[in-house]
C-alpha positions as CSV (number, residue, x, y, z in Angstrom):
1,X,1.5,-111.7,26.6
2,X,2.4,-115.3,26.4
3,X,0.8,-116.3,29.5
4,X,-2.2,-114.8,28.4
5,X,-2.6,-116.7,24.8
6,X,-1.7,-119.7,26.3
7,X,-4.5,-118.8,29.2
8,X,-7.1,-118.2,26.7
9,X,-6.1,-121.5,25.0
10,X,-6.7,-123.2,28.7
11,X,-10.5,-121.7,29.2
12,X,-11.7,-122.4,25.4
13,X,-10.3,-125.6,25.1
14,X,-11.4,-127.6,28.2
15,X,-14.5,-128.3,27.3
16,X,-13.4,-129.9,23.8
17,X,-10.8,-131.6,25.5
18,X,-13.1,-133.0,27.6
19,X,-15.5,-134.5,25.1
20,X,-12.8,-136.1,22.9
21,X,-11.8,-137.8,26.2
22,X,-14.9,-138.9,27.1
23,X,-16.7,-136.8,30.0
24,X,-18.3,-134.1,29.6
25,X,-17.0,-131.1,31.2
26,X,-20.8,-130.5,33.2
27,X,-19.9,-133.9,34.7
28,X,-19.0,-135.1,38.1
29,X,-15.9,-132.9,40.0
30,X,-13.6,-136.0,39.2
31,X,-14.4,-135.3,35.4
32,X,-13.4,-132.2,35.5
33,X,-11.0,-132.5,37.6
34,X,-9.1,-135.2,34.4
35,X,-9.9,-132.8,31.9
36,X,-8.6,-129.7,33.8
37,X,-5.5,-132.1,35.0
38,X,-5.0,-133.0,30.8
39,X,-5.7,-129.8,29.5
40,X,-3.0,-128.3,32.5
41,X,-0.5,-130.7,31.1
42,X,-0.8,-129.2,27.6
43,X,-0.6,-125.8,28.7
44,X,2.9,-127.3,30.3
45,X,4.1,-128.7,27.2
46,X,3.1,-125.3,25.2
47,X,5.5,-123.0,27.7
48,X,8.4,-125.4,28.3
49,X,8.6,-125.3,24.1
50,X,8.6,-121.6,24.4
51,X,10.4,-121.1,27.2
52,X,12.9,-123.4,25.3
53,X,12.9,-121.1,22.6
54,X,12.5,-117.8,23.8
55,X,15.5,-118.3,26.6
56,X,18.0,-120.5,24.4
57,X,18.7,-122.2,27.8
58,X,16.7,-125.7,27.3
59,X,13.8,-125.9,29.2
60,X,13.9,-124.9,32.8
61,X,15.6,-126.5,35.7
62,X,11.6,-126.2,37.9
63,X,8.5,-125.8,37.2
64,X,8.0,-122.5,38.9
65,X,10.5,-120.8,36.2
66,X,7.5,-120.7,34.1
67,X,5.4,-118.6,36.4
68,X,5.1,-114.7,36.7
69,X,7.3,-112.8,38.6
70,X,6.8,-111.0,41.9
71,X,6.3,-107.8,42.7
72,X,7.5,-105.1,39.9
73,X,10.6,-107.5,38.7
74,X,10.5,-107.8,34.7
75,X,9.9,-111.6,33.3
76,X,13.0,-113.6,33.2
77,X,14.4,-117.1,32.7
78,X,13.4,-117.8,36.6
79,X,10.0,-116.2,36.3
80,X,9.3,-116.0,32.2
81,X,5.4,-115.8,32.9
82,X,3.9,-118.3,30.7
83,X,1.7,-119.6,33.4
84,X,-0.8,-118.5,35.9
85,X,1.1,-119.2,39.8
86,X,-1.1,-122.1,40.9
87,X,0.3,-124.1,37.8
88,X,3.3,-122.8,38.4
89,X,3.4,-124.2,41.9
90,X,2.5,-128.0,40.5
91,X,-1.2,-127.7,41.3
92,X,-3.8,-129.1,39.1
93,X,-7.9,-129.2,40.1
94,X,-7.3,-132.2,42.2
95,X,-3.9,-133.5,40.8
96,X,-0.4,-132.9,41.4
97,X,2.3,-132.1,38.7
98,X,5.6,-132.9,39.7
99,X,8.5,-131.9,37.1
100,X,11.5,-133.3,36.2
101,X,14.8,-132.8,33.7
102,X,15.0,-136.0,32.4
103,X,17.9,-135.4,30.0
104,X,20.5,-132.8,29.1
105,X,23.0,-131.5,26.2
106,X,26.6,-131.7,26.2
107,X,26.8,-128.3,27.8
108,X,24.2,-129.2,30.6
109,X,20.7,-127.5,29.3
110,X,17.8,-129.4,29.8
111,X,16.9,-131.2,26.6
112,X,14.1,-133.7,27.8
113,X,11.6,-133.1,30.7
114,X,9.0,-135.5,32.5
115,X,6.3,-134.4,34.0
116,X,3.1,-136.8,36.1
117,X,0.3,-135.5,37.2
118,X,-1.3,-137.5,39.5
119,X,-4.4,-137.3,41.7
120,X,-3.7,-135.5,45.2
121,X,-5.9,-136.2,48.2
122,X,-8.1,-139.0,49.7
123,X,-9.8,-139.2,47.0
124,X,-6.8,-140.5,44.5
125,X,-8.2,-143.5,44.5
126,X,-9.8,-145.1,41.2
127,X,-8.5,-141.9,39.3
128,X,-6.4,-142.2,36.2
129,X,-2.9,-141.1,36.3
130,X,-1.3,-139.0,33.3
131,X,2.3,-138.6,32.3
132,X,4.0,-136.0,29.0
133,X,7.3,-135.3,28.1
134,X,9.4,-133.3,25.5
135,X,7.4,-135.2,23.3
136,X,4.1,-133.7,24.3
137,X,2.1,-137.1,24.0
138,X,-0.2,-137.1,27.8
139,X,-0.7,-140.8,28.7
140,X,-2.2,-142.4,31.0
141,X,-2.8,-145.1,33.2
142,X,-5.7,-146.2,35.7
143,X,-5.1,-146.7,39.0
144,X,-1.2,-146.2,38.8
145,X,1.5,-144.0,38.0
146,X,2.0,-143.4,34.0
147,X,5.1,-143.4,32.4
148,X,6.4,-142.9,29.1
149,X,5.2,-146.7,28.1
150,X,1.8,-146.0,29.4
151,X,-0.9,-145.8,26.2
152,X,-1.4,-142.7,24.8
153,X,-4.6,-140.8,25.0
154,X,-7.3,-141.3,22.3
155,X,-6.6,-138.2,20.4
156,X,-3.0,-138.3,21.6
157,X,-1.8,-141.1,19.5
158,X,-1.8,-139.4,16.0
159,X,0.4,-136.3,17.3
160,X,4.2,-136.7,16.6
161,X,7.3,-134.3,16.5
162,X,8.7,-132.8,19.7
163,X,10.8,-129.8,19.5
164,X,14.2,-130.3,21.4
165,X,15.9,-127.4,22.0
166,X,19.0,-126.7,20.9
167,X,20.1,-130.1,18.9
């Protein structure tokens, strides 16, 4: 049920997303390839809170913990189904998501995450690079890999309050 709010949240917010960023999601296949790469990266922050919070484990240890599970096998902490396979898997319209535990309690859950999504292919270059963590802020940086000092984005800079599990 998760997996399926959080998808309809994906396919009505895109093109919103997309406007407050600046290109419009008819545009070219690099701008909605950002927006798609953004709006993926929000979806991320959305199910590592509730993974967080539905497991009492932190967040997870990979990325594909978030994805469905195969076959008949019920959802669990190693496939808790609050995204679709493909974002599971670290693939973004163009971009790559690699995540990573960046931080952890004194009984070793994951408490802080990192995740980049960065343009995949031949085509990289000239494309902007994005970056969130447990704070959910996406930022971004042209032509180079974003961090967690790279500037906000636009709409990005007003949010505040990240929800760390289990402090």
């Amino acid at each position: 049920m998760a997996g399926l709010i959080l998808g309809y949240l994906g396919i009505t917010s895109i093109p919103f997303l997309a406007m407050v960023l600046g290109f419009p999601p008819w545009g070219s296949e690099d701008s909605r390839n950002q927006a798609a790469a953004v709006q993926n990266l929000g979806t991320l922050n959305i199910a590592l809170q509730t993974y967080a919070a539905s497991y009492g484990k932190g967040f997870p240890e990979q990325l594909r913990q978030l994805g469905p599970p195969t076959g008949d096998a019920a959802l669990d902490v190693n496939a808790s189904g609050f995204v679709a396979p493909a974002l599971a898997s670290g693939k973004s319209s163009g971009y790559t998501l690699s995540y990573n535990v960046t931080g952890r309690d004194a009984d070793g859950r994951p408490i802080a995450y990192s995740i980049h999504a960065d343009p995949a292919g031949r085509e990289a270059s000239g494309q902007p690079h994005f970056f969130t963590d447990q704070t959910q802020l996406i930022r971004t940086e042209a032509n180079r890999l974003a961090t967690a000092g790279s500037p906000p984005l636009p709409e990005q800079s007003r949010l505040a309050g990240a929800y760390l599990p289990n402090q």
